[in-house]
Structures are given as C-alpha cells and as structure tokens.
C-alpha positions as CSV (number, residue, x, y, z in Angstrom):
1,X,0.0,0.0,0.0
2,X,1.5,2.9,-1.0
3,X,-0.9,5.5,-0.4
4,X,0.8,8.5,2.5
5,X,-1.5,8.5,5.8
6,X,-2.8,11.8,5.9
7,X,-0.7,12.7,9.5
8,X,2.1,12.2,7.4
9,X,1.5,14.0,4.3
10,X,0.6,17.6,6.6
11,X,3.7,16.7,8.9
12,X,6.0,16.6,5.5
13,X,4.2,19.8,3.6
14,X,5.4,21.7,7.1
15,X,8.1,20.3,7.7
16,X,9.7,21.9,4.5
17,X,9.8,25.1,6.0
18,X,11.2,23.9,9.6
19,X,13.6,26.9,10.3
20,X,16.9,26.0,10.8
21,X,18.0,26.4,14.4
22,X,21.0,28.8,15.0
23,X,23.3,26.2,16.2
24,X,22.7,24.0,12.3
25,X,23.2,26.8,10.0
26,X,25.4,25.7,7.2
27,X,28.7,27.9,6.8
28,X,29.0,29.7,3.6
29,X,31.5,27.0,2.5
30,X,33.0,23.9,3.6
31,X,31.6,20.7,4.7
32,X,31.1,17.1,3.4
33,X,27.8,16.5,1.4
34,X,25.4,14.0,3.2
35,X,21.9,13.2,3.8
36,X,20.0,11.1,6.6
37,X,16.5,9.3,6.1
38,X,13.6,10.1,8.3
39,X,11.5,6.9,8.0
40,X,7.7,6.8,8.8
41,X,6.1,4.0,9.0
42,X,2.8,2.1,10.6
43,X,4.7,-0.6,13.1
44,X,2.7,-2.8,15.4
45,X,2.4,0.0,18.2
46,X,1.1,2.1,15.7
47,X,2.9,5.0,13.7
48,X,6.8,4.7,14.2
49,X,10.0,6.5,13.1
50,X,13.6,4.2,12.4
51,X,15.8,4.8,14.3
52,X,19.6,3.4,14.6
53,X,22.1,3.7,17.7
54,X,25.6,3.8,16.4
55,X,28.2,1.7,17.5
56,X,29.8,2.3,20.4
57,X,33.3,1.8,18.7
58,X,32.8,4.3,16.1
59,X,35.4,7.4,15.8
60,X,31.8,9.8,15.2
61,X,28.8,9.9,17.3
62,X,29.5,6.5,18.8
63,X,27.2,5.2,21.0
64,X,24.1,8.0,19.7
65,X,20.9,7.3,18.7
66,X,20.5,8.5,15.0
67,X,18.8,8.5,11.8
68,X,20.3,6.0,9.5
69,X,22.2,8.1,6.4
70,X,26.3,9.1,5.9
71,X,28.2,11.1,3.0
72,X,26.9,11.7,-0.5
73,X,29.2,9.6,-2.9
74,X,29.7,10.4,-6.4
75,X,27.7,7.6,-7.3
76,X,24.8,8.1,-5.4
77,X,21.6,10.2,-7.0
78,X,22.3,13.1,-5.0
79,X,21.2,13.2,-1.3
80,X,17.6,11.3,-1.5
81,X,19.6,8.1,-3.2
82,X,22.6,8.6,-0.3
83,X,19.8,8.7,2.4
84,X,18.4,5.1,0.9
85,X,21.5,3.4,0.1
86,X,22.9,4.5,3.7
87,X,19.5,3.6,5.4
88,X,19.8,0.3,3.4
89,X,22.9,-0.6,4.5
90,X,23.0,-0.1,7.9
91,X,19.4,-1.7,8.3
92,X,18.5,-4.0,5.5
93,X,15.1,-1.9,4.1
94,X,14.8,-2.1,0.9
95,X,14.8,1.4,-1.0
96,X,11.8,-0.3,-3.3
97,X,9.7,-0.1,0.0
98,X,9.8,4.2,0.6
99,X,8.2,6.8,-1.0
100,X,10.4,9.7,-0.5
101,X,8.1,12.7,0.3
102,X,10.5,15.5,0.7
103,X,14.0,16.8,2.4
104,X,14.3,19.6,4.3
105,X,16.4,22.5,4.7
106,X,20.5,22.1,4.5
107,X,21.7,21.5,8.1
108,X,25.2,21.7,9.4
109,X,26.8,19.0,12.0
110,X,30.4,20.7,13.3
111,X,31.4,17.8,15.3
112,X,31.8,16.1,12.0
113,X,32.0,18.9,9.6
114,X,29.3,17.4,7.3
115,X,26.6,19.4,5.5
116,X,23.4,17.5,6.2
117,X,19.9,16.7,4.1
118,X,17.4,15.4,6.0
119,X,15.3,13.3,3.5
120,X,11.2,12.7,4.5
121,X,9.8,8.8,3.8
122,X,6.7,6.8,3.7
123,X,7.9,3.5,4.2
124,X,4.9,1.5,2.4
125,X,6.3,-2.0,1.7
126,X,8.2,-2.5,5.8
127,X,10.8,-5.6,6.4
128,X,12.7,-6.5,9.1
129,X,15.8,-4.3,10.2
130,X,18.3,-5.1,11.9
131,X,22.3,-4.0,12.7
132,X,23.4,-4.6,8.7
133,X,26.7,-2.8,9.3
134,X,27.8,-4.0,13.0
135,X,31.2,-1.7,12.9
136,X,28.9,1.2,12.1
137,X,25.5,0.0,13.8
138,X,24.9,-2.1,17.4
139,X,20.8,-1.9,17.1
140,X,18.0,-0.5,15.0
141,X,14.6,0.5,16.6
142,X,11.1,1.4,15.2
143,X,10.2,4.0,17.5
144,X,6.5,4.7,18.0
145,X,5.8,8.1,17.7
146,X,2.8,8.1,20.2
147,X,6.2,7.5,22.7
148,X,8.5,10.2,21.0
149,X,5.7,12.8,21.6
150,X,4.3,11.7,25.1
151,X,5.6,14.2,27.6
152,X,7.1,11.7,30.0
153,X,9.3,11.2,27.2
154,X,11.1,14.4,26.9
155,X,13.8,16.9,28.8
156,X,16.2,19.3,28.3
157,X,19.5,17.9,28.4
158,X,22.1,20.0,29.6
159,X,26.1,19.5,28.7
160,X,28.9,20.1,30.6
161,X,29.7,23.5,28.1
162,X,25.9,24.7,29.9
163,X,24.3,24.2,26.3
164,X,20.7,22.8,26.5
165,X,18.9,21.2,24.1
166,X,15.9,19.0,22.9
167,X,16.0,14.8,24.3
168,X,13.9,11.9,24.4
169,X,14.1,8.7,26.6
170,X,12.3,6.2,24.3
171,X,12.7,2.4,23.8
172,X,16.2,2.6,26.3
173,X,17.4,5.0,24.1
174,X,18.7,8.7,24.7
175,X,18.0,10.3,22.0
176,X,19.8,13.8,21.7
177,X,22.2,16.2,19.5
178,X,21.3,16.6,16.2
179,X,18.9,14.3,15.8
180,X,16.6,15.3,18.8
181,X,17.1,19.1,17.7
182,X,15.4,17.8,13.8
183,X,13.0,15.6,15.1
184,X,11.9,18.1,18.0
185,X,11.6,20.7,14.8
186,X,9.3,18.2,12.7
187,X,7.2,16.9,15.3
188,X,6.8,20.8,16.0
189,X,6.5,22.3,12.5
190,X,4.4,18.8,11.6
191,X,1.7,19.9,14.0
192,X,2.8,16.0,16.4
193,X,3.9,17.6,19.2
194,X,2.3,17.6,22.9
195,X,2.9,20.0,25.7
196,X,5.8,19.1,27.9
197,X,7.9,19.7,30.5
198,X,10.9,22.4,28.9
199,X,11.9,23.0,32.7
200,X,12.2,19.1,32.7
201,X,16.1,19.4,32.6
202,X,19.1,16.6,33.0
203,X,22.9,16.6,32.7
204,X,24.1,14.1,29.8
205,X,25.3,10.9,31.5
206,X,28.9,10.3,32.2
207,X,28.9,7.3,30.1
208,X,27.1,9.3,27.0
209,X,29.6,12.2,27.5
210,X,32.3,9.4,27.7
211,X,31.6,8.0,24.3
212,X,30.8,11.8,22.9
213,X,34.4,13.1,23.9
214,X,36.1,10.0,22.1
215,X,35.3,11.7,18.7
C-alpha cells in the first residue's frame, strides 16, 4: 500500500519550512555533502520513526541514537539516493519499499563537519531491520511516535559547556544532539507535538559524554 497516511502527508508539507535552528546553520563553504532518512512508517504499536544507535566503537557519534544516512558519494543520486543506500545498508530496508516525500532545509553538524539533508519517507512496503553494518550499527529500533511525543518522554538535556537542548528517553534509548534538535523541529513544525515539560532538565550521562568526547 503505498498511499501516504494523511498525518504524514501535513507533517512533510510543514516540515519543509522547519527553520533551521541557530546552532545547524550551514557555513557559507566547507563541509562534506550528506543526507540522513527520516522513516515513517505504521509498526505494530502504531505509527513509528527508524531509528539506529551507532556503534559504540565508532570514531563519530559513537554510541548516539540517530537517523540512518552518511556522505553523499559520487555515485549516489544526490542526497535522496545517499539517504536510501545509507538507510539500506546499515538496516536492511529495501529502497523499493519508501516513497520519498520531501527533504528539508541544508543542516550543518560541526562535530563532523558534514553538511546534512534530512530526507522525508513513507515506508509503504516495511521488512525487518536489523544491525546490517555492526562496525557502524549495534541496534535499529522502530520507534513509535505516540512515545517520541508523550511528555514523560522528553527533557532538556544539559552538557557540561551549559548548552541545552531538545531529548527523548524512548525504547532505552537517549535520543539527543542533532537528531533530537530535527525531530523536536518536525514533530513541531508537523503539527505532532504535545505539551511538555521544557523545565524538565538533566545533565548528559557520564557514560554518554564518555563515548561523545572520544570523537
């Protein structure tokens, strides 16, 4: 069935014009080219978002929750076929099985120096996921959103720099950075979002800030 839920088609005609927050504006040069894929679905607890946790021996964002996606190569149909190759390899969908509804506005990651697309899908025809690229992958989850937007879910996490920003606690997973500032924006912008807590704040664990520092 590859007909877009109607939740989802409103959420990805706002989220096209999700400003950019300050701290993701791209420079006016520099940067690697590369793209990550949102991907909606309907799971067996209802709507859900993939969602991958990096491996905790990675040189980059080891250890963090994440959207699936890396680098644009040469090869690659610009940043929507980068965003479905890298979402196929590191948890076995197959591209066949989204409909790409949009990408969003240019976003840049300085720990990493890459130049981010976020790319919107409808995944129509789901399979099973798993950790396809253990050095770069240690689990993939289907994250209902019901639990990304429920406000026990959410805080303000604070680093040991003072800067705060947007996390969830979903499915044992701490979901912050760059990720949690996009999807806090789209569940926003896409009209998802519940009241909560924004006094609701936390320091990042020891053992998160442990795996952050290593990059």
């Amino acid at each position: 069935m590859t007909d877009v839920p109607e939740w989802l088609d409103r959420l990805a005609a706002r989220a096209v014009h999700t400003p950019v927050p300050h701290g993701l504006r791209p420079p006016a040069r520099g940067g690697r080219p590369a793209a990550v894929l949102m991907l909606f679905g309907e799971g067996p607890d209802g709507p859900d978002l993939l969602l991958i946790q990096r491996s905790s021996r990675g040189r980059r964002h080891a250890g963090q929750p994440a959207f699936p996606g890396g680098g644009v190569d040469p090869e690659d149909d610009g940043h929507v076929g980068a965003a479905l190759r890298e979402a196929a390899e590191e948890t076995g969908i197959d591209p066949a099985g989204v409909k790409v509804l949009c990408t969003l506005p240019e976003l840049f990651v300085w720990h990493s120096d890459n130049r981010v697309t976020p790319v919107i899908g409808w995944w129509h025809t789901p399979v099973a996921v798993y950790a396809a690229a253990p050095d770069e992958v240690d689990s993939v989850e289907r994250v209902p959103i019901a639990e990304l937007v429920d406000p026990a879910n959410r805080i303000v996490l604070r680093t040991p720099t003072g800067h705060r920003g947007p996390a969830f606690k979903v499915r044992g997973l701490l979901v912050w950075g760059f990720t949690a500032m996009v999807l806090d924006a789209v569940l926003r912008e896409g009209g998802l979002e519940r009241p909560w807590d924004t006094d609701r704040v936390e320091d990042l664990p020891p053992d998160v800030l442990d795996l952050a520092a290593r990059g």
